[in-house]
N, C-alpha and C positions, 0 to 999 in steps of 0.2 A: 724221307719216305716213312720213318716210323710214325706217322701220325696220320697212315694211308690205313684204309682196313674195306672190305667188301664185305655187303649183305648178301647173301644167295638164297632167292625163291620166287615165288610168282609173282611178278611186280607189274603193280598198276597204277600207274598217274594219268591225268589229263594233259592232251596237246592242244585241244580247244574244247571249247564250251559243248561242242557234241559230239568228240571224238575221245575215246581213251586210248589210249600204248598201254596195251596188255602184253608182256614177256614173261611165258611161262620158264623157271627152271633158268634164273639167267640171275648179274650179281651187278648189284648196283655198287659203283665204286665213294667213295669217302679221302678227300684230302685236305688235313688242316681244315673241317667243317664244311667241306664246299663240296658238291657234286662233280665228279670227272663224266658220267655219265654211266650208262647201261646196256652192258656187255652178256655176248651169250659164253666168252671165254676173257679169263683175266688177260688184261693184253700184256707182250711180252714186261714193260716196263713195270708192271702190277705183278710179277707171278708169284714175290714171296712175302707177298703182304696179307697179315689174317685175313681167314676166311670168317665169320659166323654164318654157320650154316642153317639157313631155315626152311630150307627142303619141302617141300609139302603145305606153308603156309604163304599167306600172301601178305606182300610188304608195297604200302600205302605210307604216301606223304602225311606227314603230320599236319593235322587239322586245327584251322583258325575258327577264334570264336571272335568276333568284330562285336559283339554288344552284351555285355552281362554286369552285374551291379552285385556285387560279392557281397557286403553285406546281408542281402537279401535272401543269399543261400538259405539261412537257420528257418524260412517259415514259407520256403518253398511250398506250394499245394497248397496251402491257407486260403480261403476267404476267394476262389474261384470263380465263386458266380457272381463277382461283383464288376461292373464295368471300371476303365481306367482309374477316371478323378475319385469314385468311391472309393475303389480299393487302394488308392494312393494315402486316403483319410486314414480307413480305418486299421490297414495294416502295415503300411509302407513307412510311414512316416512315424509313428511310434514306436515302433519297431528300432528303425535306422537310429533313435533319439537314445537307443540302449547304446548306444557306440562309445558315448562319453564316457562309459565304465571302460577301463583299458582293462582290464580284467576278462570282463565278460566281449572286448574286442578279439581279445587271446583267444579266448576260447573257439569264438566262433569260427576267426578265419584260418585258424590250425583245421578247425573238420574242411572248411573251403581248400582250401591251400592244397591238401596232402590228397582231396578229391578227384582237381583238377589236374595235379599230378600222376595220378589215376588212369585218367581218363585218354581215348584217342587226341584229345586237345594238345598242340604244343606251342599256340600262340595264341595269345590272349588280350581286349582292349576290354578294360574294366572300371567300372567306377566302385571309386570309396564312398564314404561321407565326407560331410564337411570336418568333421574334429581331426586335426592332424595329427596329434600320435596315434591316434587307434590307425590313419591309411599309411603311417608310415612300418607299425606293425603288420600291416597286411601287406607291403611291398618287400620288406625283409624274410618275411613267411616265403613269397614267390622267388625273392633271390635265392633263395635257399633251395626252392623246387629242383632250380636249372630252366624252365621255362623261360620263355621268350615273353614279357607279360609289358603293356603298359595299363598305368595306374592313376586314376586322375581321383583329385582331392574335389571333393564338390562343393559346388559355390551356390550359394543360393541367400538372397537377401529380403526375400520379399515373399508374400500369398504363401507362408510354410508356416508350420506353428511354432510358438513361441520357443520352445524346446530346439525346435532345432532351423533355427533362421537366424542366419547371422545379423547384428547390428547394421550395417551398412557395408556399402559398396565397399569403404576406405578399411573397415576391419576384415573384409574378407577378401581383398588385396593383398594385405598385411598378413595374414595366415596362409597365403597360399606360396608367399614370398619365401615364409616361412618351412611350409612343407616341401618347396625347391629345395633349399638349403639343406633341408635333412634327409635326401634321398641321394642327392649328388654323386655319392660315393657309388652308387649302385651301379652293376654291370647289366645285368639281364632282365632286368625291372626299371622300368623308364617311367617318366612323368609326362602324364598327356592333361592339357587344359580340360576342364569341365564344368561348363556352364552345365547347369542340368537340366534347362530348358527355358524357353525366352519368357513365358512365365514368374518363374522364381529367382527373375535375377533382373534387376532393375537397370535404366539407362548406362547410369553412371559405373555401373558394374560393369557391365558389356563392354561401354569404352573403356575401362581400366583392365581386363582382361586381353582385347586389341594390344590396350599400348604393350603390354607383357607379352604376348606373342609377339609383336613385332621383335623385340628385344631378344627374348629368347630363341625363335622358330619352330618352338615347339609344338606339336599337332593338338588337336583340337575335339573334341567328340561329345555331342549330343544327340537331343531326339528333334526329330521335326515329322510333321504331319501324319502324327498315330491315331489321333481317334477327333471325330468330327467335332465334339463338343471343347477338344483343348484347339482346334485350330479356331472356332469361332472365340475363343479366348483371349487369342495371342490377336487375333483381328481389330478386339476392343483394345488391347494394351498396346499396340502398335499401327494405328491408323494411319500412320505415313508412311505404311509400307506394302506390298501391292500383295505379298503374300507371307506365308511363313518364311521358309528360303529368304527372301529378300530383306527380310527383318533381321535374321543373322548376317546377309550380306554388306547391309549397310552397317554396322561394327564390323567390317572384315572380320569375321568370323566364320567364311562359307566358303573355305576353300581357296585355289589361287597356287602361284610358284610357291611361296614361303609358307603355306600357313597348312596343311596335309590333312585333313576332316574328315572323321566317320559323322555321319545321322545316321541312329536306328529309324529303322519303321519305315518312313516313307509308304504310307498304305496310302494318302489320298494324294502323293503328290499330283499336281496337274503338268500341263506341258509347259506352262513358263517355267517352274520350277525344277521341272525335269532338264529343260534344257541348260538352266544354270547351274544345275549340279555337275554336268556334263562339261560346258565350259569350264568349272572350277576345276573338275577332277575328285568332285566329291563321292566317297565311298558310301555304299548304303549299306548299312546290315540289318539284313531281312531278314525276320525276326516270326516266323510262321505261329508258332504254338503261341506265341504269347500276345499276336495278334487275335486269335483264335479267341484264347482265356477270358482274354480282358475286351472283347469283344469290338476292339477296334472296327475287323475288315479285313480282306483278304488283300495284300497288294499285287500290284499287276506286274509281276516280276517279266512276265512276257516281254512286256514293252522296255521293261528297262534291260534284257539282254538282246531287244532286239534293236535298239538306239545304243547299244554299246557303252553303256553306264558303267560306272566300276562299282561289283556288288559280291558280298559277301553275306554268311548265315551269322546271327548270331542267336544264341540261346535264352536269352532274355535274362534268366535267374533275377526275382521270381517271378516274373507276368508270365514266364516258361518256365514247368516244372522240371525240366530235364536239363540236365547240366551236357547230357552227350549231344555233339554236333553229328554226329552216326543220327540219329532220332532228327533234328532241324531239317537233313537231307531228306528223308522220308515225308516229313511232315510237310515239306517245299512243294513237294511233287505231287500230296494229298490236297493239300489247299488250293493250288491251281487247278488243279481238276476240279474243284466246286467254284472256284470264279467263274471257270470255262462253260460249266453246265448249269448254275444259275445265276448268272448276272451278263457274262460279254464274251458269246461263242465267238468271237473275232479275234483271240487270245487263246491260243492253242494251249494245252496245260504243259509244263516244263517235263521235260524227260530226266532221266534220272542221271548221265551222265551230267547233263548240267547243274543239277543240285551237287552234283559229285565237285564238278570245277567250283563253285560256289564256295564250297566246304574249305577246299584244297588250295586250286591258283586262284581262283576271285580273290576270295577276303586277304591271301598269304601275300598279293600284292601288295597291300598295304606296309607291309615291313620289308617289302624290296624282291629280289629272287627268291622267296617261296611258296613252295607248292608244287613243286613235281624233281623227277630224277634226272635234269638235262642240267648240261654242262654250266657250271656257273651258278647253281642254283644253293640255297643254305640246306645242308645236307641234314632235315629233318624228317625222321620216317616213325612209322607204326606198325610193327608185324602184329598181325592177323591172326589168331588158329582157331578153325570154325570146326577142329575134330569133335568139337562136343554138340555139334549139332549133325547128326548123323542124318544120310539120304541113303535110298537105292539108285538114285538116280548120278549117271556120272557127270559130274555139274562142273561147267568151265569155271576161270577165276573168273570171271567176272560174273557168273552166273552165285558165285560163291560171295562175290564182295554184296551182290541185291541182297541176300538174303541177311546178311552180317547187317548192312544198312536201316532193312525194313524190322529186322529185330531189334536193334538199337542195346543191344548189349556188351556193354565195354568189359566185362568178361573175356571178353575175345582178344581183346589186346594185354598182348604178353611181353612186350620189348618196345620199347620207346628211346628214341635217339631226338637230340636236341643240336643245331648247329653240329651235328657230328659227336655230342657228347650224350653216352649212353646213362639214360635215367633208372632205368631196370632191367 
């Protein structure tokens, strides 16, 4: 029991996608990292186990980001008005090319690392670059956070510039074999496969990546169907295959019992591809602001929570200026209401409890039990204190968590717990 402790204050999780458990003035219990559940009084077997008391603030599941690209942090907001493939030219790729300096690797993902740390975020699916000591720097920077993080070395052999495109399929097998090797030891930073897109990663990659999943079972995470112009791309590079999805499918690489897959974006999937992601069990992280930025499209989140898709927010970093998933939820809820009102009133716009589940139990599925305060669950929380946003109005929590969400200020978050283990 010494390793029992309770949060005490207004506590809000999701129980489905449009319902929240809102318990004002009530203590969420903590054993050995796991949720016992949430109580309005310690039950008797609890009574002399710390209390932290946060009384007057409201205590939230710690929030998953399903898609972000950490390198890109440093030139976040940069070069905006350019659409995807351009802004992949001019800023993305030259940029990512500075990585090869472990020096200036240090630098940057120390500002990323201690940010995310920061933030209401307590789980994170991220990509590196391809140079593996600079993402074996950026996985030891996370292990260090206490976050929940996995980290994928990116793989790309092909259509990348010279600078940073590996020789072939077989030397970037061979480095990634390698980047296995050097993270092994990690507890709380994990390695997830990454292809970076069926684009920049040629046949014989794909099938060398398979055979490595197979081997390992390690998860999986790329993009599919963000912007019009890359899927008629993967079209011409993949004519034997019926769509994008199905082009990762045939490399098993799309999900399945063994093989666990995030795709960002998913803005134009169709319904074949919808309904394969569905049978795989593939997670989608929607990706609002950065669909916005880079002018993909708005995706039809509708449809995929109302076919019962597994979906999460993620923050793009950088085709998403904002590193906070607090900001993703708002922006979820902002972009559906312009699909809804200019393109397909047939598609009600998402409420905001549901951007909330997204944030919280969607995407937290991905790493098993979390996302909320019920029994069994990884005892990851984020207290709240919105005293600095002062009202006349006497505002419920939840009318207090809208407003924390729509302002998107991680200011607000003063206490962070990780698996049960306190970060600040």
């Amino acid at each position: 029991m010494h390793q029992s402790f309770a949060l005490k204050g207004d506590i809000i999780f999701s129980q489905t996608p449009q319902t929240l458990a809102i318990y004002p003035s009530h203590y969420a219990i903590c054993q050995d990292g796991v949720c016992v559940g949430v109580f309005a009084q310690l039950p008797e077997q609890f009574a002399d186990i710390p209390v932290m008391d946060y009384s007057g603030k409201l205590i939230i599941p710690g929030l998953t980001d399903l898609h972000a690209h950490a390198p890109q942090y440093a030139f976040r907001s940069l070069d905006m008005d350019l659409e995807l493939l351009d802004w992949l030219n001019t800023q993305t790729f030259p940029q990512e090319a500075r990585y090869a300096d472990l020096d200036y690797a240090r630098r940057a993902y120390s500002i990323f690392a201690e940010d995310l740390r920061r933030s209401a975020t307590t789980r994170a699916a991220l990509f590196g670059t391809l140079h593996v000591p600079a993402t074996l720097v950026l996985m030891q920077l996370l292990e260090q956070s206490g976050l929940e993080t996995l980290v994928g070395k990116v793989n790309m052999d092909r259509n990348s510039p010279d600078n940073l495109c590996e020789t072939d399929a077989q030397a970037s097998l061979e480095a990634t074999r390698a980047w296995l090797a050097g993270c092994r030891d990690l507890k709380h930073c994990r390695p997830i496969l990454t292809p970076r897109f069926l684009p920049s990663c040629t046949d014989a990659l794909m099938e060398g990546l398979h055979g490595l999943q197979q081997e390992t079972a390690l998860p999986v995470q790329s993009h599919l169907s963000e912007n019009q112009g890359e899927i008629a791309w993967v079209r011409e590079l993949c004519p034997q295959s019926s769509g994008y999805g199905d082009a990762y499918d045939r490399f098993g690489m799309f999900g399945g019992e063994r093989c666990p897959t995030i795709m960002a974006h998913c803005v134009w999937s169709d319904a074949e591809e919808r309904a394969r992601m569905k049978q795989n069990g593939v997670f989608i992280a929607h990706c609002p602001q950065s669909n916005v930025n880079l002018s993909s499209g708005v995706a039809p989140v509708r449809t995929y929570l109302d076919e019962g898709l597994n979906i999460g927010l993620g923050s793009d970093i950088a085709g998403g200026t904002h590193l906070s998933i607090l900001r993703a939820m708002a922006d979820a809820v902002q972009v559906s209401k312009l699909r809804w009102r200019l393109f397909d009133q047939s598609l009600s716009p998402i409420t905001l409890p549901e951007a909330f589940w997204m944030g919280t139990r969607g995407g937290g599925a991905f790493f098993g039990k979390v996302g909320a305060f019920e029994a069994g669950f990884a005892f990851d929380a984020v207290v709240l204190d919105d005293s600095d946003l002062p009202s006349p109005l006497d505002l419920t929590p939840e009318e207090r968590l809208t407003r924390i969400i729509y302002l998107s200020d991680d200011r607000a978050v003063v206490h962070k717990y990780v698996d049960g283990r306190k970060l600040f």
